[in-house]
C-alpha positions in Angstrom: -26.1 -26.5 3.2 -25.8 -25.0 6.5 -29.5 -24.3 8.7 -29.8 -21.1 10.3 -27.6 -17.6 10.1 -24.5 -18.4 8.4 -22.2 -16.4 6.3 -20.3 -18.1 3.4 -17.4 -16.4 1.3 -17.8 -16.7 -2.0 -14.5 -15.1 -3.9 -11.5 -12.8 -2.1 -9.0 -10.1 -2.7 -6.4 -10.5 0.1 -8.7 -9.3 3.0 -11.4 -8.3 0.9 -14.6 -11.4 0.5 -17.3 -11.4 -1.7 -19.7 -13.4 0.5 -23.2 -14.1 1.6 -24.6 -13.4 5.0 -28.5 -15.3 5.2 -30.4 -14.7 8.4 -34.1 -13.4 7.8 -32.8 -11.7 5.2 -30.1 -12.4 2.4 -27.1 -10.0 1.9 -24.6 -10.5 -0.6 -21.1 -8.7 0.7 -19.4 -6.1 0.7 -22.2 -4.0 0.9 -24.1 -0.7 2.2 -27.2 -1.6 4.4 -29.4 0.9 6.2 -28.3 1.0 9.7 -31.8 0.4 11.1 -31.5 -3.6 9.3 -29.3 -4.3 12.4 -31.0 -4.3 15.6 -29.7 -5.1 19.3 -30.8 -3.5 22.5 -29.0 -1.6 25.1 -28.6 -3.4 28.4 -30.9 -1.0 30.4 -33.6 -1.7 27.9 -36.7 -3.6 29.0 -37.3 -4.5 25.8 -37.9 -7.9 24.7 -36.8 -8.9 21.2 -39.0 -10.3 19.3 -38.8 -13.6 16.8 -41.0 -12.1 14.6 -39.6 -8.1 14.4 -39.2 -6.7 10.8 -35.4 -6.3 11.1 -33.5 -8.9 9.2 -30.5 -9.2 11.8 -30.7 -9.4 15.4 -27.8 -8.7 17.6 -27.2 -9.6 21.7 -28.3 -6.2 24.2 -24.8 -4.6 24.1 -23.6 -1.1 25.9 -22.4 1.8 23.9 -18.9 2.9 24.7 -16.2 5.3 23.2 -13.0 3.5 22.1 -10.9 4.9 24.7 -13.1 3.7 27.4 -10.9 1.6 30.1 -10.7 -1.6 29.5 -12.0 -2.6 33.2 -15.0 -1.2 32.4 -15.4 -3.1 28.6 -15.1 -6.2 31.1 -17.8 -5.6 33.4 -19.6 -4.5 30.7 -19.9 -7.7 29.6 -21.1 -9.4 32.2 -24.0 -7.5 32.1 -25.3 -9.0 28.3 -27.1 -12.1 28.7 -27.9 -14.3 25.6 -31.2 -13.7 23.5 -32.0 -17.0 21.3 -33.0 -14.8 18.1 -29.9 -12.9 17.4 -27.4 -13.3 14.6 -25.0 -11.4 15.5 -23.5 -9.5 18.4 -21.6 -6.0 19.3 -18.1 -6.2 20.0 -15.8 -3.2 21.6 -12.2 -3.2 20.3 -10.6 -3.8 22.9 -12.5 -5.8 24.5 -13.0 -9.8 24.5 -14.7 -11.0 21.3 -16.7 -14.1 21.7 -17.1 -16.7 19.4 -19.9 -18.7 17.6 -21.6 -16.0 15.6 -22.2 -15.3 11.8 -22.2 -11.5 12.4 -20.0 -8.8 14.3 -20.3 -5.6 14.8 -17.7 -3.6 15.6 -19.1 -0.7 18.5 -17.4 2.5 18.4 -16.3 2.2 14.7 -16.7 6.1 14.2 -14.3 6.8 16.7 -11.2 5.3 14.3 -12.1 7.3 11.4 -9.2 9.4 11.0 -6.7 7.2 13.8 -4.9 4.9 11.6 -3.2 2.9 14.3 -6.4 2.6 15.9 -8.3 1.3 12.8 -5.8 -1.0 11.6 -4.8 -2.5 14.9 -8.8 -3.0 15.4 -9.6 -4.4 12.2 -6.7 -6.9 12.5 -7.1 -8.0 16.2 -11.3 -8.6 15.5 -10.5 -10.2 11.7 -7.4 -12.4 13.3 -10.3 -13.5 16.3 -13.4 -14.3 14.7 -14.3 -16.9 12.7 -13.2 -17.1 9.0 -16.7 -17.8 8.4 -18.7 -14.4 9.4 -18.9 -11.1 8.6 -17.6 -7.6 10.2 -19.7 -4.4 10.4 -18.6 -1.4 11.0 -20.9 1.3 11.8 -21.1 4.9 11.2 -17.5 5.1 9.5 -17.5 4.4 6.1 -18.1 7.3 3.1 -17.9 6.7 -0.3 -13.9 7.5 -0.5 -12.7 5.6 2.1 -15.1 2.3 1.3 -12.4 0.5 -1.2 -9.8 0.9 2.0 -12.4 -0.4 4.9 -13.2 -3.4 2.2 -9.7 -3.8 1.3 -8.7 -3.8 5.1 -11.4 -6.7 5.9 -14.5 -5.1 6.5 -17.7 -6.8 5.2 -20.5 -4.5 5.7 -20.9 -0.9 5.9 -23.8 1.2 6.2 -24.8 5.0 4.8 -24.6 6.8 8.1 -22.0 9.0 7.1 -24.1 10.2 3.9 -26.5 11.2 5.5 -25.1 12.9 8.2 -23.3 14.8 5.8 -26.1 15.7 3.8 -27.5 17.4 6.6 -24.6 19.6 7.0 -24.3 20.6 3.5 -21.1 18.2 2.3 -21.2 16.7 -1.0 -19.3 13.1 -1.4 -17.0 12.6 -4.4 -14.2 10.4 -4.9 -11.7 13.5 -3.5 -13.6 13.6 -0.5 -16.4 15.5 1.3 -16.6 19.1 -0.5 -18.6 21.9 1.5 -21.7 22.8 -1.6 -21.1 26.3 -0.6 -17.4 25.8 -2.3 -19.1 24.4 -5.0 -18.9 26.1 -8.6 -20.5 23.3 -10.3 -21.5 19.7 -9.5 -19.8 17.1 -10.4 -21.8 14.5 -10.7 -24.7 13.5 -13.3 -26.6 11.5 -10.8 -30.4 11.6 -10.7 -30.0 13.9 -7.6 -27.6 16.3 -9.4 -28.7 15.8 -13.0 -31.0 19.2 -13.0 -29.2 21.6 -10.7 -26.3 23.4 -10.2 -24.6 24.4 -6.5 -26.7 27.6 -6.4 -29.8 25.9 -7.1 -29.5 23.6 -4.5 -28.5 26.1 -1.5 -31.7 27.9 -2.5 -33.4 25.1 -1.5 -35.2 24.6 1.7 -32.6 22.9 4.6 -34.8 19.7 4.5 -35.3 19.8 1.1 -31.0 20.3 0.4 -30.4 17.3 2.7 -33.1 14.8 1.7 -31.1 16.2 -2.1 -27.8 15.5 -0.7 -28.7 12.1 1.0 -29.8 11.2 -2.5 -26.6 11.8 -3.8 -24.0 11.0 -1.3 -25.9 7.4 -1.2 -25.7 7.1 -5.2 -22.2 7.5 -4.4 -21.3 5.2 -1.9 -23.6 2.8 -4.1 -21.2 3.3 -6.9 -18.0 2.9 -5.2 -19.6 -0.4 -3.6 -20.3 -1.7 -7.2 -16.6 -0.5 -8.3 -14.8 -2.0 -5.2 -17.1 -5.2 -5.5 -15.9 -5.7 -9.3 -12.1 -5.1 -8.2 -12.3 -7.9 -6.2 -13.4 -10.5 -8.8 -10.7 -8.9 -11.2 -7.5 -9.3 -8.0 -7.1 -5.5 -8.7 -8.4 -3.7 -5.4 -4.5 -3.1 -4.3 -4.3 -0.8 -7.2 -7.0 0.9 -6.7 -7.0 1.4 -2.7 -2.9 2.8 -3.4 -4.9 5.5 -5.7 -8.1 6.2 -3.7 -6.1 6.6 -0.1 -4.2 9.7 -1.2 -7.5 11.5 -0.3 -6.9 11.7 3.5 -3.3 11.3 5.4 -4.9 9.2 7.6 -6.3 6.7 4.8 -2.5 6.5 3.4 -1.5 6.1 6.8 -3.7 3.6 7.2 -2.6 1.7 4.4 0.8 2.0 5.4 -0.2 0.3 8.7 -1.7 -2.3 7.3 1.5 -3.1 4.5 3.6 -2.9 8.4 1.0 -6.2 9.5 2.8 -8.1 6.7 1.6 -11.6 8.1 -2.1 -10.3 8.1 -2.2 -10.0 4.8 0.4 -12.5 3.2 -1.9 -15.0 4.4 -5.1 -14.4 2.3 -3.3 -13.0 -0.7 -3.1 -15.2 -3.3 0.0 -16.5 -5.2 -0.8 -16.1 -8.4 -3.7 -13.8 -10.3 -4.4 -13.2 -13.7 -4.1 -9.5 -13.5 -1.3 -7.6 -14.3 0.5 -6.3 -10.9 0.9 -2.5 -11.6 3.2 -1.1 -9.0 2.9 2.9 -9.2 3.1 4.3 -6.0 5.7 4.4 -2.8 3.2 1.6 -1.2 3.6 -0.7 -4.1 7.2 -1.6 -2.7 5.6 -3.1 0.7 2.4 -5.2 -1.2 2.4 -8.6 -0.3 3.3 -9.8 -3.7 6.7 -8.0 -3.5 7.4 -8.6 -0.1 6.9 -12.6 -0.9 8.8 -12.3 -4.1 11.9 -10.8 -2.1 11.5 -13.3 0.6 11.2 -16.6 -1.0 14.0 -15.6 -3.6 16.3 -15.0 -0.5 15.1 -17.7 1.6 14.4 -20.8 -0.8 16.2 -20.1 -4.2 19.4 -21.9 -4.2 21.4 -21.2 -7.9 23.3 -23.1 -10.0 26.9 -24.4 -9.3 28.9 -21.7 -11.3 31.8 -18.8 -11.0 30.2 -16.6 -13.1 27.7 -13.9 -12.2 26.1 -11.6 -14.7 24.3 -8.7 -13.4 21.6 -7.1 -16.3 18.9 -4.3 -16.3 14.9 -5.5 -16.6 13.2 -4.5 -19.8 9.4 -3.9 -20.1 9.0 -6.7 -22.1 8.2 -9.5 -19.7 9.7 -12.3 -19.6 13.0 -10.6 -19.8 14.3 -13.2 -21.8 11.9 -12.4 -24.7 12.8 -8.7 -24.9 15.0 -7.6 -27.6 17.9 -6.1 -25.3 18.1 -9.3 -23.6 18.1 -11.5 -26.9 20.4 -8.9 -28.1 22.8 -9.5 -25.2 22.2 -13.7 -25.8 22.9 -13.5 -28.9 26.3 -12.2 -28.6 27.5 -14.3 -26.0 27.0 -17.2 -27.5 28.0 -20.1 -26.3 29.4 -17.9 -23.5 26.1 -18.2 -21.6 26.9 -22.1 -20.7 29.5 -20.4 -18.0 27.6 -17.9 -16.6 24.2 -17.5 -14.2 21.8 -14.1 -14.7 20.2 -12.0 -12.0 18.2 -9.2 -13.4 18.3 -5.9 -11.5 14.5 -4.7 -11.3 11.5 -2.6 -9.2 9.7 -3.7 -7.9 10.9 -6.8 -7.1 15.0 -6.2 -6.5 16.0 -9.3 -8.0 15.0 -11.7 -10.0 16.8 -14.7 -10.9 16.6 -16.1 -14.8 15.1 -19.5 -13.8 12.3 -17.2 -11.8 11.8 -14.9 -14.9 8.2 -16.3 -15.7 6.9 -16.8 -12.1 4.3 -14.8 -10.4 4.9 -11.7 -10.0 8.3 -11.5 -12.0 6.4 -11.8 -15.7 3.5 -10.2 -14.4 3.6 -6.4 -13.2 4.0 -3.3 -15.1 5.6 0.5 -13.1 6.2 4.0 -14.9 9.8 4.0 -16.3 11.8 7.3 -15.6 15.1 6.5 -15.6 15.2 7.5 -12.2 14.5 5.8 -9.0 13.5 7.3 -5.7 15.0 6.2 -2.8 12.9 3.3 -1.7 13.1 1.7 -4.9 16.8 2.2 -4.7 17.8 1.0 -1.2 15.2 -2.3 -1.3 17.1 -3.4 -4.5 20.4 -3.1 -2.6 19.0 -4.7 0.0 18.1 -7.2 -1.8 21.2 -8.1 -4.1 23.2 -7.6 -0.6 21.4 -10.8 0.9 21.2 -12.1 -2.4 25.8 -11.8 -2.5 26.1 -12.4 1.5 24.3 -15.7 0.9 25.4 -16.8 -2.7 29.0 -16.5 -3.5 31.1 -15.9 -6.7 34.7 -15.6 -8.4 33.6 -13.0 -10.9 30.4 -10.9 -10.5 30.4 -8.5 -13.8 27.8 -6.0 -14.1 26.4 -5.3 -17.9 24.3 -2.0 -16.1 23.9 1.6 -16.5 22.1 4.5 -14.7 20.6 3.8 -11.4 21.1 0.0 -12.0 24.9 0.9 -12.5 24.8 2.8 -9.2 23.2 0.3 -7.6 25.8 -2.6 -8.0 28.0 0.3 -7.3 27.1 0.8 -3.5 26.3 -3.0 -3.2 29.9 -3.2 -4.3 31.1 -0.7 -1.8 29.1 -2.2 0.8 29.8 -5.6 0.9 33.8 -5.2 -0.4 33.1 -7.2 -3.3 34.5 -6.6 -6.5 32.5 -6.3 -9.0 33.1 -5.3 -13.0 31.3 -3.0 -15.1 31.4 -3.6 -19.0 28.2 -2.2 -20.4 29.8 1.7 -21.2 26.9 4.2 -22.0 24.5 1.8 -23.9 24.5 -1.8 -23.1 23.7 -3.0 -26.6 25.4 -1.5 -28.2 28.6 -3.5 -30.0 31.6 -2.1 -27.8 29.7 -2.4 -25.0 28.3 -6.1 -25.9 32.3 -6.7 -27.2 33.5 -5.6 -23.9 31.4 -7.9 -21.9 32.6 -11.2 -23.8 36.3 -9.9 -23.4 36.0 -9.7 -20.3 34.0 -13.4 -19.5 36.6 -15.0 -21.7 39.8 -13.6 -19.9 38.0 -15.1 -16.8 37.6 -18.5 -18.2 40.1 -21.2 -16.8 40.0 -24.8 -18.1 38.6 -25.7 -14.3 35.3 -23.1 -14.6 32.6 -24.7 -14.1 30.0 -24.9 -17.1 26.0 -26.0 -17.9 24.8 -27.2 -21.0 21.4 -26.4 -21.9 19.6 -29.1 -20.8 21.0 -28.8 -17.3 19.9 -25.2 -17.4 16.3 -26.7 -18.3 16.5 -28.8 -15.1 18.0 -25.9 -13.1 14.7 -23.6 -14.1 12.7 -26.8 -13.2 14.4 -27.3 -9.8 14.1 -23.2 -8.8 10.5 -23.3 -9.9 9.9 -26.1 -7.4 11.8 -24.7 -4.8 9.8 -20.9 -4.6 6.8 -22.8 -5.0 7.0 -25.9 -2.3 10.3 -24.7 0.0 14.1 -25.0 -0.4 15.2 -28.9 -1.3 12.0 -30.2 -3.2 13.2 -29.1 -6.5 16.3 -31.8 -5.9 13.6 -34.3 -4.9 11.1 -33.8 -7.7 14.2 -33.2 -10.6 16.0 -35.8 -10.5 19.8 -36.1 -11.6 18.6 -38.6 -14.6 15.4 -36.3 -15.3 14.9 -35.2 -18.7 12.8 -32.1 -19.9 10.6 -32.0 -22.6 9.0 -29.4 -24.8 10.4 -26.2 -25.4 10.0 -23.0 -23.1 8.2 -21.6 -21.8 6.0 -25.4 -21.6 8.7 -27.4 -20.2 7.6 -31.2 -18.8 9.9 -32.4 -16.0 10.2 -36.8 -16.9 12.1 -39.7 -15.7 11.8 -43.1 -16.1 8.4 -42.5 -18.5 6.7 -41.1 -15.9 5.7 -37.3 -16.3 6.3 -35.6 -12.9 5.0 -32.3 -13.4 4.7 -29.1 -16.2 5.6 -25.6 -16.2 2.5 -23.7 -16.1 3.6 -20.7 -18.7 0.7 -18.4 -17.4 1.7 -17.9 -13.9 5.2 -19.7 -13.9 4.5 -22.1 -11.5 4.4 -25.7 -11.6 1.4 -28.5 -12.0 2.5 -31.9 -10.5 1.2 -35.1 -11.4 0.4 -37.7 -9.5 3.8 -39.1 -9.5 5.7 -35.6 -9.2 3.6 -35.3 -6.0 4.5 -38.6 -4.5 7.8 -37.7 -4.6 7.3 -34.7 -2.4 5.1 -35.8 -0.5 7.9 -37.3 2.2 9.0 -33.3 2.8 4.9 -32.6 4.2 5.3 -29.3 2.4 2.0 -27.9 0.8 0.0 -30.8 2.3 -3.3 -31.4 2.9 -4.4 -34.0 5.2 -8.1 -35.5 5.2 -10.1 -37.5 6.5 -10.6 -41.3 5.6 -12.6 -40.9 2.2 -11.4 -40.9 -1.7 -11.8 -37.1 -2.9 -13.7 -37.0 -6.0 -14.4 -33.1 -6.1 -14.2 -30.9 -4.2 -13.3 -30.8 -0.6 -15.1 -28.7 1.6 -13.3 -28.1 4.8 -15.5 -30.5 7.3 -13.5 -33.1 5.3 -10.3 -31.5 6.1 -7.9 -32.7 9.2 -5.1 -30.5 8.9 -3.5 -28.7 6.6 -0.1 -26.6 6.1 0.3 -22.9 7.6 2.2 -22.2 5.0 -0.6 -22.9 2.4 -2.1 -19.7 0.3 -5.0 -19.2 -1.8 -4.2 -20.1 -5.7 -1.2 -22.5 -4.1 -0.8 -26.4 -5.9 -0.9 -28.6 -2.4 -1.1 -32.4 -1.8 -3.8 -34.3 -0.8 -3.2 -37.2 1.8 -4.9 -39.8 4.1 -4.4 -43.4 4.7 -6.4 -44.6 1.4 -4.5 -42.3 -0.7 
């Protein structure tokens, strides 16, 4: 247990931490504190602070200056604080240099990026990327109650009711659509205890200290809520969803958003691999989450498929995995022993593509988006961008297409695009028996005694081998399934053997894989998704003192491998 102010993060969301900052004071994060429960003095202050003040956190003298102030002046500035043995924190400009060594930041001038999106994001990122993993980011004076999910979301810590009041004292009521003049007002929305007995009328009659001590009431209930709603999404991994939802409130909050999706690294890193919610992409922004993005980019940089001439294009279904739903049994069922020649990409949004052996992987089995029939244009163009690389990198003899509607048209202008041929067989209704007829006619007139074909417990390994691949980088799935392996226990539990020794099982949850101690050994040469510590034998778990180095490429929820000299 660490002595003194410290901050410790208890559970995250991508860039959102439930945590626990403990000075004089305790404060459990993300949270709404009184602005006063910070204190730091100006430079010009006499002032001495005090061991023993009332205020929970103290912070170094600092100087108070806009966000556009030049950054020559931020730097002299600085020279000016001098160090004060009781603080916890200190004040940081922007743009200016951030020092290390503390448990809390504060982030001066915060007000002034409400509404600049470039400005907030870039700000949030550059302090976040600098400070230590370890302490928490407050941003005064900007948050209200409906843009709080987004500040959280974005990787601020604490925020504080400035805004609310302020507003109160200018007549604005908060809601989750934003700050509504009460003059506009016909009724209230809201059954809080502030609101409970009056109406708008009945409020405006009210004397002007009397209406804002009324509307402070209220506007705080409301940031109080959405901090107890935003808190909760984090422990469910369903914050994303909500932030897509809640931004459409303000341009700039989308904008911001959109920003943030553009600082892809910034986020990949602290999003985990795998979460037991459902993924539920419904909005334009869904296409640039993290989880996508990842999807798309491990597919086309470490899925390698299996040695065969046939390609077989198909629609998704709702029904996840895609093997399981009806169409796609439907479509198995009447190939036959047909499916031994050929290798399946599914056609899908979010994601593009996904690959049969990735089927059951996080996110492929796991997200849910409104089915029209029709795609808009971003979900159009990123699947042809996606089965492009996927063609460019991958080739074929025969690529058939068992597609209609905008999955039809998409293979069309990939196609076009890439002067590939590629056959359509699926006719108006692809399960329907001339359609389903068409499409073995037209794999058996492409079958020569030389195509290549995989029985099914080759297509086992195959699974096996792509699994490993996404989830430790392109060649271990050769290393860990061997030629001689053999797989065990029926989908979607399949155990990877050889030689008696169990080297790792498909985890049907998430998709991913759970090595043994043998599977990891022979891995382990690669250093991928390695962990090494110091010289002790782990028996829990390790805390990162313990820790020496460890991969870059390593995410939360990711199976790694634990090394020293004794292990």
């Amino acid at each position: 247990m660490k002595n003194g102010p410290h901050f410790e993060v208890i559970d995250r969301d991508s860039a959102a931490r439930i945590g626990k900052l403990q000075a004089e004071k305790k404060l459990h994060t993300p949270c709404v504190i009184e602005a006063e429960d910070v204190e730091g003095r100006r430079i010009w202050s006499d002032e001495k602070s005090q061991s023993n003040s009332p205020c929970p956190f103290q912070v170094f003298p600092y100087l108070p200056m806009p966000f556009r102030t030049p950054i020559e002046v931020i730097d002299e500035a600085r020279k000016l604080v001098k160090t004060d043995n009781s603080a916890t924190g200190v004040v940081i400009h922007p743009r200016g240099v951030i020092p290390g060594g503390f448990c809390l930041y504060v982030l001066g001038s915060a007000a002034d990026l409400m509404g600049n999106q470039r400005a907030f994001i870039s700000s949030i990122i550059r302090v976040r990327e600098e400070i230590p993993y370890d302490s928490a980011l407050y941003t005064p004076a900007l948050a209200t109650s409906y843009n709080l999910a987004l500040l959280i979301y974005a990787g601020v810590d604490i925020i504080d009711y400035t805004q609310a009041i302020i507003s109160a004292y200018q007549d604005k009521y908060f809601t989750r659509a934003g700050r509504i003049p009460l003059q506009s007002l016909r009724e209230l929305p809201c059954r809080c205890h502030a609101c409970i007995d009056h109406t708008p009328q009945s409020i405006l009659a009210l004397s002007k200290k009397e209406r804002g001590e009324l509307l402070e009431e209220h506007n705080r209930a409301k940031m109080d809520e959405e901090m107890s709603l935003t808190r909760e999404l984090i422990r469910t991994g369903q914050l994303r969803e909500y932030v897509e939802g809640a931004c459409r409130v303000e341009p700039w909050q989308t904008a911001s958003l959109q920003h943030l999706d553009y600082e892809h690294t910034y986020l990949e890193k602290r999003t985990p691999v795998i979460r037991s919610a459902r993924l539920n992409a419904c909005t334009g922004e869904s296409l640039n989450r993290v989880e996508v993005q990842r999807f798309a980019e491990r597919v086309r940089e470490r899925y390698t498929p299996p040695e065969l001439d046939i390609l077989l294009l198909l629609h998704c279904s709702s029904h996840k995995p895609y093997s399981r739903s009806p169409s796609h049994q439907k479509i198995r069922r009447a190939l036959g022993g047909l499916t031994n020649y050929i290798h399946e990409v599914i056609i899908t949004s979010p994601l593009g593509i996904v690959p049969r052996e990735l089927e059951l992987t996080y996110p492929a089995a796991h997200y849910d988006t409104p089915v029209t029939g029709n795609w808009n244009s971003d979900e159009h163009n990123f699947a042809v961008e996606c089965l492009s690389n996927y063609l460019r990198e991958h080739h074929y003899k025969t690529i058939i297409a068992h597609a209609t509607g905008a999955y039809k048209e998409i293979c069309r202008e990939v196609s076009e695009k890439l002067s590939q041929p590629i056959k359509f067989t699926a006719g108006n209704n692809p399960t329907a028996s001339d359609s389903l007829e068409k499409l073995k006619r037209e794999i058996k007139n492409t079958l020569k005694p030389e195509t290549p074909r995989r029985n099914p417990e080759e297509a086992k390994k195959d699974l096996m081998r792509a699994i490993t691949d996404y989830q430790f980088g392109k060649g271990t799935g050769r290393k860990l399934i061997p030629v001689d392996a053999t797989i065990k226990a029926p989908y979607p539990k399949h155990q990877a053997h050889h030689k008696r020794e169990q080297l790792a099982t498909l985890v049907p949850q998430y998709g991913t894989l759970a090595l043994t101690i043998h599977g990891a050994k022979r891995i382990a040469e690669l250093n991928h998704y390695t962990v090494k510590i110091d010289e002790f034998t782990p028996k829990g778990t390790i805390l990162a003192p313990g820790i020496i180095h460890a991969d870059p490429l390593i995410r939360p929820g990711d199976e790694v491998l634990i090394t020293n000299k004794k292990i």
